[in-house]
C-alpha positions, 0 to 999 in steps of 0.5 A, spaced: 500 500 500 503 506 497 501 513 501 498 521 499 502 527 503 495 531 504 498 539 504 497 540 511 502 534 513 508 537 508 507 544 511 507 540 518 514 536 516 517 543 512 516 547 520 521 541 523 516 537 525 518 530 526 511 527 525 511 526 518 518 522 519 515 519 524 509 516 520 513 514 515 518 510 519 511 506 521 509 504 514 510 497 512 510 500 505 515 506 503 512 509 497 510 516 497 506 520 492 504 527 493 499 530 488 500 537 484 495 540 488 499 540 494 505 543 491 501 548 489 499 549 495 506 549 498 509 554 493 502 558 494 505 558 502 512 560 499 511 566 496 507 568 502 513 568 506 519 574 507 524 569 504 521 565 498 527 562 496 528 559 502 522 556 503 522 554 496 528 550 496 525 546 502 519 545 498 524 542 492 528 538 497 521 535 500 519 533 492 525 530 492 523 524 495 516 523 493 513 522 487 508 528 485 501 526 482 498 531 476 491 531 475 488 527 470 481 527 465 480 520 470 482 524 477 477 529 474 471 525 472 472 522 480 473 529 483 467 530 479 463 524 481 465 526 488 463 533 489 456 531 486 455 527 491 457 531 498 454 537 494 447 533 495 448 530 502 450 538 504 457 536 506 461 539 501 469 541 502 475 545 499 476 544 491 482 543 494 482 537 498 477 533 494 481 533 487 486 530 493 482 525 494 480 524 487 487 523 486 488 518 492 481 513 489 484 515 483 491 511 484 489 506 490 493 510 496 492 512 503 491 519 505 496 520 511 492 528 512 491 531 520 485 533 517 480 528 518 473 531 519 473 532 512 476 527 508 472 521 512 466 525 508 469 521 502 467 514 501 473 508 501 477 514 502 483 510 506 485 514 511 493 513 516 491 511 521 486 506 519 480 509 522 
């Protein structure tokens, strides 16, 4: 089983935090994936810094270790599909996070986020930890 970095975990790793480290040490499966919109996200981040450069080359140094997922015509149809669905139960979330979710369906993977409130609102979303 491989692994999605949501966007709120890298910013948490990229802040010295030790947590993401720590996870990924637990895992029986090492291969890690992080989707396109989270790089956005994280230069988006970055140029709202004073020192832009700095963080960008953080930024370039996490990437390098993970593999980074673009947004496919079948992730949209997925995304699509999903917003849809929360939309008429009245459980929308973030464009954002959804089309992370759509790319985690989408390529089989697990979700390591911290922001679970919204993600379990995604059905046979596979969230770290199990829930």
């Amino acid at each position: 089983m491989a692994y999605l970095i949501d966007t709120d975990v890298a910013i948490s790793h990229l802040r010295s935090s030790d947590v993401l480290i720590q996870i990924l040490r637990q895992l029986p499966d090492p291969r890690r994936a992080v989707s396109i919109i989270t790089v956005a996200e994280l230069y988006d981040g970055a140029f709202s810094t004073v020192a832009p450069d700095a963080r960008i080359a953080e930024i370039q140094h996490f990437l390098g270790s993970s593999m980074t997922l673009p947004v496919t015509e079948p992730i949209t149809m997925v995304f699509g599909e999903l917003r849809a669905y929360l939309r008429r139960r009245g459980q929308l979330i973030e464009d954002f996070d959804l089309m992370i979710a759509a790319t985690a369906l989408h390529h089989d993977l697990t979700v390591i986020t911290f922001n679970r409130r919204h993600f379990e609102r995604i059905p046979d979303l596979r969230l770290y930890p199990a829930r």
